[in-house]
Backbone as XML, in Angstrom:
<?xml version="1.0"?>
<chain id="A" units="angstrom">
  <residue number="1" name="UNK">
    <atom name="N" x="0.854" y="-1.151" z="0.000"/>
    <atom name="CA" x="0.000" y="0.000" z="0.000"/>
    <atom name="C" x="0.908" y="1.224" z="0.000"/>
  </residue>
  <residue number="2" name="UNK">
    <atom name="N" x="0.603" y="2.117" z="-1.108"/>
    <atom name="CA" x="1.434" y="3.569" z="-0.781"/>
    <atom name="C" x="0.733" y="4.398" z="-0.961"/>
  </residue>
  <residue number="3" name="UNK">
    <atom name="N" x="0.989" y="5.293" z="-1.038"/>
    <atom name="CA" x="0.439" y="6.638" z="-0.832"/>
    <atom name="C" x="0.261" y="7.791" z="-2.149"/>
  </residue>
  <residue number="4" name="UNK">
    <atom name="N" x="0.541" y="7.078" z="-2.777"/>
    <atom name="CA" x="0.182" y="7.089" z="-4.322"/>
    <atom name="C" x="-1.179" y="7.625" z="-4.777"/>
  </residue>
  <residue number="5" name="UNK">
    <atom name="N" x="-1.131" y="8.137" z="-5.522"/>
    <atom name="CA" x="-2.789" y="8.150" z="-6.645"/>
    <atom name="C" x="-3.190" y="6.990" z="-7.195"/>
  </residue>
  <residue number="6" name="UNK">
    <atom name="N" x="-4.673" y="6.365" z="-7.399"/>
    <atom name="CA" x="-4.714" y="5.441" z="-7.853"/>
    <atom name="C" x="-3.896" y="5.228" z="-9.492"/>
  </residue>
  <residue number="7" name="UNK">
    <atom name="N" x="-4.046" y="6.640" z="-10.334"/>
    <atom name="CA" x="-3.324" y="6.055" z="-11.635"/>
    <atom name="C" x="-1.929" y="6.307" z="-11.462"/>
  </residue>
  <residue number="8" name="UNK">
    <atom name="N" x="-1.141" y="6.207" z="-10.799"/>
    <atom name="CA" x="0.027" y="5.937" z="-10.204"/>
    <atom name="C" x="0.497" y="5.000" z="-10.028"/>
  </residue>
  <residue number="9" name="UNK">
    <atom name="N" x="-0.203" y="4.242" z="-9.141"/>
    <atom name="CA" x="-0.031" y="2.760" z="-9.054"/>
    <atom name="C" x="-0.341" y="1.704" z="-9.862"/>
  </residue>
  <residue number="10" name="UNK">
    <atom name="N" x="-1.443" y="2.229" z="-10.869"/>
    <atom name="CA" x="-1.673" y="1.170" z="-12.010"/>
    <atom name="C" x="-0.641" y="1.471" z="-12.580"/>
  </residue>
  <residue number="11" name="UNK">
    <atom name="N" x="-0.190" y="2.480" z="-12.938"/>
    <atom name="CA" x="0.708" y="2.998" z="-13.984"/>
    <atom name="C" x="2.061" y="1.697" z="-13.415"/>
  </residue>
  <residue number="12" name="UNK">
    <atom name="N" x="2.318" y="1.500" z="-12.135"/>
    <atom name="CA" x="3.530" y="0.884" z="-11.728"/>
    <atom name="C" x="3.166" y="-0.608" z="-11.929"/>
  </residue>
  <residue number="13" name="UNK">
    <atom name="N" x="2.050" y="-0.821" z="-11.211"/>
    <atom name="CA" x="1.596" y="-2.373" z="-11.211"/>
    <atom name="C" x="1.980" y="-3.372" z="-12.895"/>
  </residue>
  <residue number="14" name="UNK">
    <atom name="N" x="1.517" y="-1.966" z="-14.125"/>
    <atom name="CA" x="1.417" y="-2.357" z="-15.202"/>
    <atom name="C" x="3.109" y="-2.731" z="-15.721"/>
  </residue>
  <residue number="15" name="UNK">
    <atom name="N" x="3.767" y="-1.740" z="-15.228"/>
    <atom name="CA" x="5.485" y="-1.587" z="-15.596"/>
    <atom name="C" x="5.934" y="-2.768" z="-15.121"/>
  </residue>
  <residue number="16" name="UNK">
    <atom name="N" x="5.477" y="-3.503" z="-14.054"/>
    <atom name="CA" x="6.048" y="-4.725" z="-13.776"/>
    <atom name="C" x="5.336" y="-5.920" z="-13.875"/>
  </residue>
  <residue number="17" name="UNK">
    <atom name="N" x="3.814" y="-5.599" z="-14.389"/>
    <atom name="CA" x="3.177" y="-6.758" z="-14.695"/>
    <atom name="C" x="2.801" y="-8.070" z="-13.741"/>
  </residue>
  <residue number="18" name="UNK">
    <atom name="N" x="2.490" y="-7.296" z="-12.535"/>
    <atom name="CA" x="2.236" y="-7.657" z="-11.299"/>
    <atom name="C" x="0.710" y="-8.104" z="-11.274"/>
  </residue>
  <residue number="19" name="UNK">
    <atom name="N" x="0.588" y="-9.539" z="-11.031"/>
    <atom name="CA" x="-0.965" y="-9.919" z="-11.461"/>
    <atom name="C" x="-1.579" y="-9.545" z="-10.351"/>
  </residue>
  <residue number="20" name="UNK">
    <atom name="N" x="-1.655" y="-8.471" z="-9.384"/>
    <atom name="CA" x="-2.446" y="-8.303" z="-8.627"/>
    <atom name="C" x="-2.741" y="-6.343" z="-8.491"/>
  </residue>
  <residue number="21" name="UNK">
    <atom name="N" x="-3.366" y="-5.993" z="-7.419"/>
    <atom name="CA" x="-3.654" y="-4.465" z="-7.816"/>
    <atom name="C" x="-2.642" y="-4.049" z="-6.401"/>
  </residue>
  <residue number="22" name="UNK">
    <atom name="N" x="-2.625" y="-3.023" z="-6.053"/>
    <atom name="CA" x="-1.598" y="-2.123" z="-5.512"/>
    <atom name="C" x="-2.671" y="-1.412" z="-4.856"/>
  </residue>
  <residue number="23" name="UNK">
    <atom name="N" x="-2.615" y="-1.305" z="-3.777"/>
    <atom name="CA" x="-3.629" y="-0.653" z="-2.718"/>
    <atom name="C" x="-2.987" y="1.509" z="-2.691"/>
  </residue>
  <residue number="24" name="UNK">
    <atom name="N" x="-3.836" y="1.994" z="-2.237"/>
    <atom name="CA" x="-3.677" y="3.340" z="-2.520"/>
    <atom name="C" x="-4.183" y="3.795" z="-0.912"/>
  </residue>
  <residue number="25" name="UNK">
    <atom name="N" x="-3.506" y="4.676" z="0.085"/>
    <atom name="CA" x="-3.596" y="5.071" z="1.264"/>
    <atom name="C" x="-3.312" y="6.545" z="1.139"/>
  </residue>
  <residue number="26" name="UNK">
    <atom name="N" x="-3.976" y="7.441" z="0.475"/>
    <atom name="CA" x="-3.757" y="8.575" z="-0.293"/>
    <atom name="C" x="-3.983" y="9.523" z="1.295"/>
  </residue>
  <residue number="27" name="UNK">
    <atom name="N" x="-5.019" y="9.274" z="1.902"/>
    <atom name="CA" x="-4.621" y="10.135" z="3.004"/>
    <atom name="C" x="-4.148" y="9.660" z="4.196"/>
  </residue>
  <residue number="28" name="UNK">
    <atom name="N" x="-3.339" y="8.640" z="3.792"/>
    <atom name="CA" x="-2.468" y="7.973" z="5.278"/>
    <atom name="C" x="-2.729" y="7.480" z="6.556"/>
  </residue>
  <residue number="29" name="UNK">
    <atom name="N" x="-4.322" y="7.144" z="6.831"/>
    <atom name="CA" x="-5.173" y="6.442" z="7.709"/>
    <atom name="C" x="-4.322" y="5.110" z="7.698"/>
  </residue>
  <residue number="30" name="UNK">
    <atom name="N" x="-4.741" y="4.131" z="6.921"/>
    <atom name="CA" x="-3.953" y="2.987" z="7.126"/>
    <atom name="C" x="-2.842" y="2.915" z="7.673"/>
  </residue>
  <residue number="31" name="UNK">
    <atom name="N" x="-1.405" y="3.536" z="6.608"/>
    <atom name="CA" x="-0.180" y="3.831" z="7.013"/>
    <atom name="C" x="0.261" y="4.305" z="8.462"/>
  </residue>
  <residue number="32" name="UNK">
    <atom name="N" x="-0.548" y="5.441" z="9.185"/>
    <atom name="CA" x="-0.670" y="5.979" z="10.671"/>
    <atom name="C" x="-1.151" y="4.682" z="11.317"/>
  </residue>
  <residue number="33" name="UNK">
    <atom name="N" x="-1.923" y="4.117" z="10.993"/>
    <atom name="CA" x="-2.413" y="3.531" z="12.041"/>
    <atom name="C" x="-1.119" y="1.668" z="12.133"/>
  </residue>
  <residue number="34" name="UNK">
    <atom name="N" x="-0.180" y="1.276" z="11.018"/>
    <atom name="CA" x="0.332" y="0.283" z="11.134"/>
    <atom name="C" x="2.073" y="0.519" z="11.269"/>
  </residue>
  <residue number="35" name="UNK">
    <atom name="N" x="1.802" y="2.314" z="11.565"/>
    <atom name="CA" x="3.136" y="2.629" z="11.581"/>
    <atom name="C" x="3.870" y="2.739" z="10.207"/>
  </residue>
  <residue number="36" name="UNK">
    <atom name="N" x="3.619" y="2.962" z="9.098"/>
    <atom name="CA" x="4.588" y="3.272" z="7.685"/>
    <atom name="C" x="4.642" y="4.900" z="7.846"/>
  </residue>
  <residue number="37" name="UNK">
    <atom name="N" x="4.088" y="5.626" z="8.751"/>
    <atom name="CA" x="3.729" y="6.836" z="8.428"/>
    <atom name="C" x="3.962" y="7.400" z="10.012"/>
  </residue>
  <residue number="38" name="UNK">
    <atom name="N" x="4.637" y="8.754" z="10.374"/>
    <atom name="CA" x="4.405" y="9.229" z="11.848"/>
    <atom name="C" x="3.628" y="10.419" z="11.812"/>
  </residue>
  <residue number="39" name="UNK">
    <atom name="N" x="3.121" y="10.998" z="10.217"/>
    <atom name="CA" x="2.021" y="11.767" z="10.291"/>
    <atom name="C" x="1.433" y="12.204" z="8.777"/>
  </residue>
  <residue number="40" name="UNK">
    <atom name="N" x="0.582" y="12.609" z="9.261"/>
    <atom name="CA" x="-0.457" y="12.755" z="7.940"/>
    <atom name="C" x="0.441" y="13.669" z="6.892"/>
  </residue>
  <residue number="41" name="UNK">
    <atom name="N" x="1.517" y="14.050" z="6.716"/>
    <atom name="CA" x="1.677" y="14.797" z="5.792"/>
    <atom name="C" x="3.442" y="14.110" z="5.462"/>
  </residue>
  <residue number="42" name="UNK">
    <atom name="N" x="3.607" y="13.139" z="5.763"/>
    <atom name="CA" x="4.915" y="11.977" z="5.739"/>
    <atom name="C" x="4.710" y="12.019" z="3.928"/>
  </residue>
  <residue number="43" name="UNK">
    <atom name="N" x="5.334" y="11.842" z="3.089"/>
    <atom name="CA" x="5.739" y="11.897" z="1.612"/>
    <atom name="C" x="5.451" y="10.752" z="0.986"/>
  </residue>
  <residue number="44" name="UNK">
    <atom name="N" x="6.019" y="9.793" z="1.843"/>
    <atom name="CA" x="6.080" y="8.244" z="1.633"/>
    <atom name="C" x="5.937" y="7.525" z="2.390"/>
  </residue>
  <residue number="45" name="UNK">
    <atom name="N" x="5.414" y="6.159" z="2.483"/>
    <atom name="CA" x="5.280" y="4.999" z="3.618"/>
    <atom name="C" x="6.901" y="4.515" z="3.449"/>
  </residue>
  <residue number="46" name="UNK">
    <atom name="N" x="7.054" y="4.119" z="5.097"/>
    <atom name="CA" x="8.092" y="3.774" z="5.311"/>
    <atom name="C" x="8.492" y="1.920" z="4.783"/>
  </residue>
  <residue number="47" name="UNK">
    <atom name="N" x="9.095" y="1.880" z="4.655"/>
    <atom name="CA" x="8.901" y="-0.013" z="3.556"/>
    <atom name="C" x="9.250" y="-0.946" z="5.046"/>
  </residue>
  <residue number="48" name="UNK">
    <atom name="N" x="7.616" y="-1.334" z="5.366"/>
    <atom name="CA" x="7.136" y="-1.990" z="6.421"/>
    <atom name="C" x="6.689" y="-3.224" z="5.749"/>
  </residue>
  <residue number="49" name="UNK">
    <atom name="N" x="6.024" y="-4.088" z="6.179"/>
    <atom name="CA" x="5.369" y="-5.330" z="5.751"/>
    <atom name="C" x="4.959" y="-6.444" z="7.250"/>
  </residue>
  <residue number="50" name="UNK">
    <atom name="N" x="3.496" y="-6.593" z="6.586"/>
    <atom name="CA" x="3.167" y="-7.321" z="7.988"/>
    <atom name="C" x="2.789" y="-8.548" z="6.949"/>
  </residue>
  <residue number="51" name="UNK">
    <atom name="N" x="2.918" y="-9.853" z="7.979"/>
    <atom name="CA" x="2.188" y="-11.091" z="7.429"/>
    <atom name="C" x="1.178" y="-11.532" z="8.835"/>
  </residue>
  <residue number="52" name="UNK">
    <atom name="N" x="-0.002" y="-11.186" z="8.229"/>
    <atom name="CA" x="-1.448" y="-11.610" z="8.332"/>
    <atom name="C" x="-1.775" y="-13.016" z="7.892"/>
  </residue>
  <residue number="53" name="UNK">
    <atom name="N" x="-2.479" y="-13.843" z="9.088"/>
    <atom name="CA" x="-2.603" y="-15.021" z="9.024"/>
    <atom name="C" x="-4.155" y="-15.164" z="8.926"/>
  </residue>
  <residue number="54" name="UNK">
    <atom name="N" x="-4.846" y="-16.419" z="8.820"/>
    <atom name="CA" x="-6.434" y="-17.003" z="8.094"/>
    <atom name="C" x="-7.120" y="-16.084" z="9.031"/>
  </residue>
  <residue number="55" name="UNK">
    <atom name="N" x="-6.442" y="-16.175" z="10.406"/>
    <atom name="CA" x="-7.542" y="-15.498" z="11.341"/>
    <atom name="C" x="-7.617" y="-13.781" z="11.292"/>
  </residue>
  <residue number="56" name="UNK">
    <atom name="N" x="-6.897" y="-13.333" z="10.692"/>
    <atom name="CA" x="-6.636" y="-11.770" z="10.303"/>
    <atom name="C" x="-5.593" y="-11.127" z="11.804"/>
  </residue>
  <residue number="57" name="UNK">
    <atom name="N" x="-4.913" y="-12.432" z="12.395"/>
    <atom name="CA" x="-4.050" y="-11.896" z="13.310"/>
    <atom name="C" x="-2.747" y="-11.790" z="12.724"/>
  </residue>
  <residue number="58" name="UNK">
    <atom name="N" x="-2.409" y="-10.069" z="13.077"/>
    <atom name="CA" x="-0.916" y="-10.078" z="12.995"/>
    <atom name="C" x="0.369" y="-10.978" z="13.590"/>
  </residue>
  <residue number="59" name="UNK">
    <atom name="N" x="0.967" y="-12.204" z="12.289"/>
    <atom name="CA" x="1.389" y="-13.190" z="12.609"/>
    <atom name="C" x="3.115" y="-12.882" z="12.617"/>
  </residue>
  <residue number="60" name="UNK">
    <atom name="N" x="3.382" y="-12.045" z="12.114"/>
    <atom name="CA" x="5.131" y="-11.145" z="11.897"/>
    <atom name="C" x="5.007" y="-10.299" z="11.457"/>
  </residue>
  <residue number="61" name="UNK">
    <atom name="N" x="5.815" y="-9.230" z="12.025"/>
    <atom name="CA" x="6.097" y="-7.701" z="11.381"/>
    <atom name="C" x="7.136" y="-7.240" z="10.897"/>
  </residue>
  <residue number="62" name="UNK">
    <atom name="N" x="7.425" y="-7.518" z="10.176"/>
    <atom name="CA" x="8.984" y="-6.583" z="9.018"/>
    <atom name="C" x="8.993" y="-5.144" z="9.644"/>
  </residue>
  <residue number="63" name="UNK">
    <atom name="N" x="10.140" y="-4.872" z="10.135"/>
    <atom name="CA" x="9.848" y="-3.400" z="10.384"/>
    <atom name="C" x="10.565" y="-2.843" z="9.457"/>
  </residue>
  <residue number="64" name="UNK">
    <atom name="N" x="11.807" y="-3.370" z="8.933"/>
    <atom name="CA" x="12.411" y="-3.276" z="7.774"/>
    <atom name="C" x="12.612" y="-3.728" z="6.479"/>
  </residue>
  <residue number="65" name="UNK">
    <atom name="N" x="12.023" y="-3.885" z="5.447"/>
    <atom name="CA" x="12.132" y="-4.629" z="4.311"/>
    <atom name="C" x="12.659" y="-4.173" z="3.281"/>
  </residue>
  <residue number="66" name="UNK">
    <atom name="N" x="13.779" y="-4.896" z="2.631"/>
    <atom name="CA" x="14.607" y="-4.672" z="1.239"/>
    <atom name="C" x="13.667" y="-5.656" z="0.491"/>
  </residue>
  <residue number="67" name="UNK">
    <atom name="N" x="13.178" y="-4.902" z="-1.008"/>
    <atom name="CA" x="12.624" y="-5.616" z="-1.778"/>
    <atom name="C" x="13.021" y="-6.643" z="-2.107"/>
  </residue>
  <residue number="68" name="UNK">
    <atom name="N" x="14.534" y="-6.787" z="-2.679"/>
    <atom name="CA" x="14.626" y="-7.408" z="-3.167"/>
    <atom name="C" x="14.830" y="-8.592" z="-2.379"/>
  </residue>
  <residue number="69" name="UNK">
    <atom name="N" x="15.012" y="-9.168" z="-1.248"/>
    <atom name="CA" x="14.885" y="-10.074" z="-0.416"/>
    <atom name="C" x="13.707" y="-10.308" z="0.663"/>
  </residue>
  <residue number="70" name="UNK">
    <atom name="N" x="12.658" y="-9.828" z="0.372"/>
    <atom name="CA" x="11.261" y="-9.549" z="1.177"/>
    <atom name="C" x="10.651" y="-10.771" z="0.542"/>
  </residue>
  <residue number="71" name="UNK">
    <atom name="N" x="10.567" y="-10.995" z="-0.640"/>
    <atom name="CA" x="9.388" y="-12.127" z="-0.900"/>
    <atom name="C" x="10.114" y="-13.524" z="0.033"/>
  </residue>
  <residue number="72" name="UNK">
    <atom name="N" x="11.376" y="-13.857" z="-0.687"/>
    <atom name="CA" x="11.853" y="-14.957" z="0.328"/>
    <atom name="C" x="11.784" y="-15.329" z="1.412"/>
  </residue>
  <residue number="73" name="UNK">
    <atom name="N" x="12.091" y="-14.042" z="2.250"/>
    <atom name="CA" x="11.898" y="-13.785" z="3.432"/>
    <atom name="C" x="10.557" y="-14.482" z="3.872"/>
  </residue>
  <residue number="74" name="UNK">
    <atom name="N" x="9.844" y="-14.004" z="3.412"/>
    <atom name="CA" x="8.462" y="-14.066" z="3.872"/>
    <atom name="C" x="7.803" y="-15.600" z="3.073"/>
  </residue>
  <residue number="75" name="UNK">
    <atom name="N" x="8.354" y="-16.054" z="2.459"/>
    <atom name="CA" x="7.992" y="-17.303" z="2.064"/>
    <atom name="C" x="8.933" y="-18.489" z="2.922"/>
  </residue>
  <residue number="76" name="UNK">
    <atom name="N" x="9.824" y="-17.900" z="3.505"/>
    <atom name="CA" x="10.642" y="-18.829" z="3.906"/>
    <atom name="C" x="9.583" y="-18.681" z="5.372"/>
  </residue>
  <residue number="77" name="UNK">
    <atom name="N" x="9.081" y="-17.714" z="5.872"/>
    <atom name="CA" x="8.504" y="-18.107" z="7.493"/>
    <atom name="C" x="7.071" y="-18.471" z="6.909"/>
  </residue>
  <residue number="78" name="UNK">
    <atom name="N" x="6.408" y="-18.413" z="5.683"/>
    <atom name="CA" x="5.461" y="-19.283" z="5.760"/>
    <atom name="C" x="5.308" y="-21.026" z="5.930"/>
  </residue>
  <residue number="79" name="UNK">
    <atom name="N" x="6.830" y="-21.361" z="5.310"/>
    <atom name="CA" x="7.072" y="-22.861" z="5.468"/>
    <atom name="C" x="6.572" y="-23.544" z="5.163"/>
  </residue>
</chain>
């Protein structure tokens, strides 16, 4: 989720051909409330990542994530 315009993020989703959609937090409710953000007028979400389990409980929290080693990461603690 960023903080993006929605045709922003299609515009990106499309550049990488990402079969899924890209969430939009344009006025930073979400972001404030999971911590990517310490206030409503922050530029950018901070590159956080939570993994949410069946029951919708927060099951691990990335407080730091490098893309390019985040999916692994996170596939390796799904197991």
């Amino acid at each position: 989720m960023s903080f993006d315009k929605p045709a922003d993020n299609l515009a990106f989703q499309q550049k990488f051909s990402f079969p899924f959609d890209l969430l939009c937090d344009m006025d930073r409710k979400v972001g404030l409330a999971y911590g990517a953000a310490d206030t409503a007028e922050d530029g950018y979400a901070k590159r956080i990542s939570y993994l949410i389990g069946p029951e919708g409980k927060i099951e691990r929290v990335y407080g730091e994530v490098k893309p390019a080693d985040h999916p692994e990461e996170v596939l390796k603690d799904l197991g």
